[in-house]
N, C-alpha and C positions, 0 to 999 in steps of 0.2 A: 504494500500500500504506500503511494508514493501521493503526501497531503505536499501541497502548496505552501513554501514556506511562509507567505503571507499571513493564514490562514492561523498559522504557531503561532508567528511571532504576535498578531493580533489578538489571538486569545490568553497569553500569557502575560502579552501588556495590562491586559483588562483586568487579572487576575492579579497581577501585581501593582497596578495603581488602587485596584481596591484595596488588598493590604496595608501599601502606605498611608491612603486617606487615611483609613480607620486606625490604622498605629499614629497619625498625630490627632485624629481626634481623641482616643484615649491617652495619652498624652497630654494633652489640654483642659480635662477633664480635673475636676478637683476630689482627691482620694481615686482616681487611675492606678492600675494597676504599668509602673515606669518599667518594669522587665517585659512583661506580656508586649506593650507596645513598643521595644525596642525589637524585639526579637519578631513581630509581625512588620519590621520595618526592615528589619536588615533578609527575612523573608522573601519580603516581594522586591527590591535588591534583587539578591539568586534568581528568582525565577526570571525573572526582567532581564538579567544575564544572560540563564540559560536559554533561552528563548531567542536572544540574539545570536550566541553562538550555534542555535541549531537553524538558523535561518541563514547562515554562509552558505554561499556552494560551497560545494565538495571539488578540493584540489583535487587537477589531472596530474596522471602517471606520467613521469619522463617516458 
């Protein structure tokens, strides 16, 4: 199954600016839980990464 890199990188964007929002909205929150919303930040980060690097093409073979 060969998905359109688009397709990733688009839904893991989605996926990882959701985490962010919601790690600074908790964050901002008064008595917020500061790990939970670090760790859903640095979360959607990775996936926002990964997402990138699966959306390169694929190096050709000398």
């Amino acid at each position: 199954m060969n998905t359109p890199p688009s397709i990733l990188l688009g839904l893991s964007a989605g996926a990882a600016f959701a985490l962010i929002v919601a790690g600074i909205w908790l964050l901002r929150q008064p008595g917020g839980n500061r790990t939970k919303a670090a760790l859903m930040i640095v979360a959607g980060l990775v996936i926002l990464f990964n997402g990138w690097i699966n959306s390169l093409p694929v190096p050709t073979q000398p």
